[in-house]
C-alpha positions in Angstrom: -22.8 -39.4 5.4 -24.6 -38.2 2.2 -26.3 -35.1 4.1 -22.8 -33.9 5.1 -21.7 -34.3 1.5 -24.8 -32.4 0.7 -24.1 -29.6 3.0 -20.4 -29.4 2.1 -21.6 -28.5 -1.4 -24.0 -26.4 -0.5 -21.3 -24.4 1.5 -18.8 -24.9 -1.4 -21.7 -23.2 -3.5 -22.2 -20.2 -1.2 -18.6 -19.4 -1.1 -18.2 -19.7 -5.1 -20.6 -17.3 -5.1 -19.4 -14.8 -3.0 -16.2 -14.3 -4.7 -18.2 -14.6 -8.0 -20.0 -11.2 -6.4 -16.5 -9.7 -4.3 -16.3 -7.7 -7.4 -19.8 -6.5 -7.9 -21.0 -3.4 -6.0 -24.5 -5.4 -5.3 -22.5 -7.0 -2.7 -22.6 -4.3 -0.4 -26.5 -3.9 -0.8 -26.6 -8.0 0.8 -25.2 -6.5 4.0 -28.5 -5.3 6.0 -30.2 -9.3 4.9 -26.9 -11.4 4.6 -26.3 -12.5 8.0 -25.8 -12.0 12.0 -24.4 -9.2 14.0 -21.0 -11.1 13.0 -21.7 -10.8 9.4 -22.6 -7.1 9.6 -19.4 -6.2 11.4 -17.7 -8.1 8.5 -19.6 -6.9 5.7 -18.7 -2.8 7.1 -15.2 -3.1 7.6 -14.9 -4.2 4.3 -17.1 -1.5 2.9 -15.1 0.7 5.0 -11.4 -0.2 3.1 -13.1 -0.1 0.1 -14.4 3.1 0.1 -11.0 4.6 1.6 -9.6 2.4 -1.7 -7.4 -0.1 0.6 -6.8 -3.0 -1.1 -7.2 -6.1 0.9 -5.1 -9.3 1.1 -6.7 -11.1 3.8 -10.5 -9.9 4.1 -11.1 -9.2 7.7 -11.9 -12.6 9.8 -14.0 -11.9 12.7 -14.9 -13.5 15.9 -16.9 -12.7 19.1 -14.9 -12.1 22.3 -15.3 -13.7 25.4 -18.0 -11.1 26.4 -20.4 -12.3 23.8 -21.2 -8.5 22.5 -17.8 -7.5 21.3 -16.3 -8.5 18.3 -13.0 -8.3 16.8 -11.7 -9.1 12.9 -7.9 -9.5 11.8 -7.1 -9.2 8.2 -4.4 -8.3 6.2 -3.9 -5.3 3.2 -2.3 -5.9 0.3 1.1 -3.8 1.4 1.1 -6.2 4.8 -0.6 -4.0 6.7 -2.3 -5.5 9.4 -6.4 -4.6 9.4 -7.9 -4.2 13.5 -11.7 -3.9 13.5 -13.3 -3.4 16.6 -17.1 -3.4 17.2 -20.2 -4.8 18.9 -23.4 -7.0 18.7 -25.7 -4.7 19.6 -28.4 -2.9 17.4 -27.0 0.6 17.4 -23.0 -0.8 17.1 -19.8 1.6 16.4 -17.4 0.0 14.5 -13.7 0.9 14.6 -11.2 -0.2 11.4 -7.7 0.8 11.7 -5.1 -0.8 9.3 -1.9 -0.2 10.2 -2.2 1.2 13.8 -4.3 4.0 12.3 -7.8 4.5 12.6 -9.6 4.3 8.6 -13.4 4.8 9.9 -14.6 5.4 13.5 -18.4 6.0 13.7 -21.8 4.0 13.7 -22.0 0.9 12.2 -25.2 0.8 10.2 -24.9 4.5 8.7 -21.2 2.4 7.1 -23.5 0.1 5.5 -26.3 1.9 4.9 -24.0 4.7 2.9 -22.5 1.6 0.7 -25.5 0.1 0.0 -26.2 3.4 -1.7 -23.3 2.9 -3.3 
């Protein structure tokens, strides 16, 4: 029981922290080191709204398909438009974001993260 309660703050923690960084433009830079193939996919469709200055509701919530490779997010703008991205879990992934039925960013999924960690 007390090691769950210690990994429940410990997750608590983490996500304190990153809303304590949404607003810092170091966030971006965590992409390349912050995660999975999951986590990337995340961290560039939000790189990609925020450099096309779409203000999100709902940050994108992503999931592997089926397939294991392909992975999907849903979110949410601040207007209620609905945010589609579309990607993979391979090294050399395109990722797709459309908000509203309309495609934002189309193109290679590290050169998205790679230009926002250069902020």
């Amino acid at each position: 029981m007390r090691g769950a309660v210690a990994r429940m703050r410990v997750v608590v923690l983490v996500g304190a922290m990153s809303l304590a960084l949404a607003g810092c433009s170091q966030l971006s830079a965590l992409a390349p080191v912050g995660g999975d193939a999951l986590a990337e996919v995340r961290f560039g469709a939000i790189d990609a709204l925020q450099a096309q200055r779409i203000d999100i509701l709902t940050a994108p919530v992503c999931a592997v398909e089926a397939d294991s490779t392909t992975v999907t997010c849903h979110g949410t703008t601040l207007t209620g438009a609905d945010i589609l991205v579309r990607s993979s879990t391979a090294d050399d992934a395109a990722i797709e974001v459309k908000v509203g039925g309309e495609t934002v960013y189309d193109g290679a999924l590290r050169d998205l993260i790679d230009e926002a960690a250069r902020g």
